[in-house]
N, C-alpha and C positions, 0 to 999 in steps of 0.2 A: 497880175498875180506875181508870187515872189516864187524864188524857188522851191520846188519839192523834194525832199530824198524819198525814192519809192524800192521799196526793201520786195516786195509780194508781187505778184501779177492782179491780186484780189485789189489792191490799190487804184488800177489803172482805169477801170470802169467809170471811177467817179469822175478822175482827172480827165479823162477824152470828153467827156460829157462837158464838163465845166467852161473847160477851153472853149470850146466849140461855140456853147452860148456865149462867153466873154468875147468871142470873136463877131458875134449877132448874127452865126449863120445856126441855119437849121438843117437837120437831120439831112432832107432832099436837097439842100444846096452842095452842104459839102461831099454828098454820097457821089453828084455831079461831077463836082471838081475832082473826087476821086474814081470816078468812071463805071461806079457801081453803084446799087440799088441804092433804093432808103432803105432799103427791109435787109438788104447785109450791112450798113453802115449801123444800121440797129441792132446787129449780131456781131460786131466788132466792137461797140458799147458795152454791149453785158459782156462778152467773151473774151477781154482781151488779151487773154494766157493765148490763145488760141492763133493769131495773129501772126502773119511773118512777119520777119523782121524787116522788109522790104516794105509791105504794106502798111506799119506803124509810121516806119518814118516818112513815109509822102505823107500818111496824115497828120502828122506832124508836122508835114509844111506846109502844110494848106491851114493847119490853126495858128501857124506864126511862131510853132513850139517848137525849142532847140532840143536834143539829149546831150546833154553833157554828163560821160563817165570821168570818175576819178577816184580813189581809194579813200574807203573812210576817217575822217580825222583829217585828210586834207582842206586846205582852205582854198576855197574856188578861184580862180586867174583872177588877177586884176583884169579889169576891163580898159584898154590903152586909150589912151587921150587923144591919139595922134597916129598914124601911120607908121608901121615899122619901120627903120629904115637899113633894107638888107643889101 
């Protein structure tokens, strides 16, 4: 998948969804890896205004998804080739 800008919380539902198949796990796997039901992982799916911000993002790492903020009309980081060298 490429990037998304998500402006709404109403957006988020499709996108956790989508990930999650793209990723070939199912509902009870990664409800697992997140330490919680299927049946809240399924309430985190429709609901996810709802959602701490803490809870988002481990699910987010469990579907391989980054959040990157930055203000609109910016152009996303280049992605480095090589290792910083600080």
């Amino acid at each position: 998948m490429s990037d998304f800008t998500v402006r709404t919380a109403e957006q988020l539902p499709a996108l956790l969804q989508a990930f999650r198949k793209q990723s070939g796990l199912t509902q009870a796997d990664t409800a697992m890896r997140l330490g919680i039901s299927q049946q809240a992982l399924s309430n985190i799916e429709r609901h996810a205004d709802k959602v701490s911000a803490d809870r988002l993002l481990k699910l987010l790492s469990i579907l391989g998804v980054e959040l990157v903020l930055r203000k609109p009309g910016e152009s996303p980081a280049p992605t480095p080739s090589a290792s910083p060298n600080w």
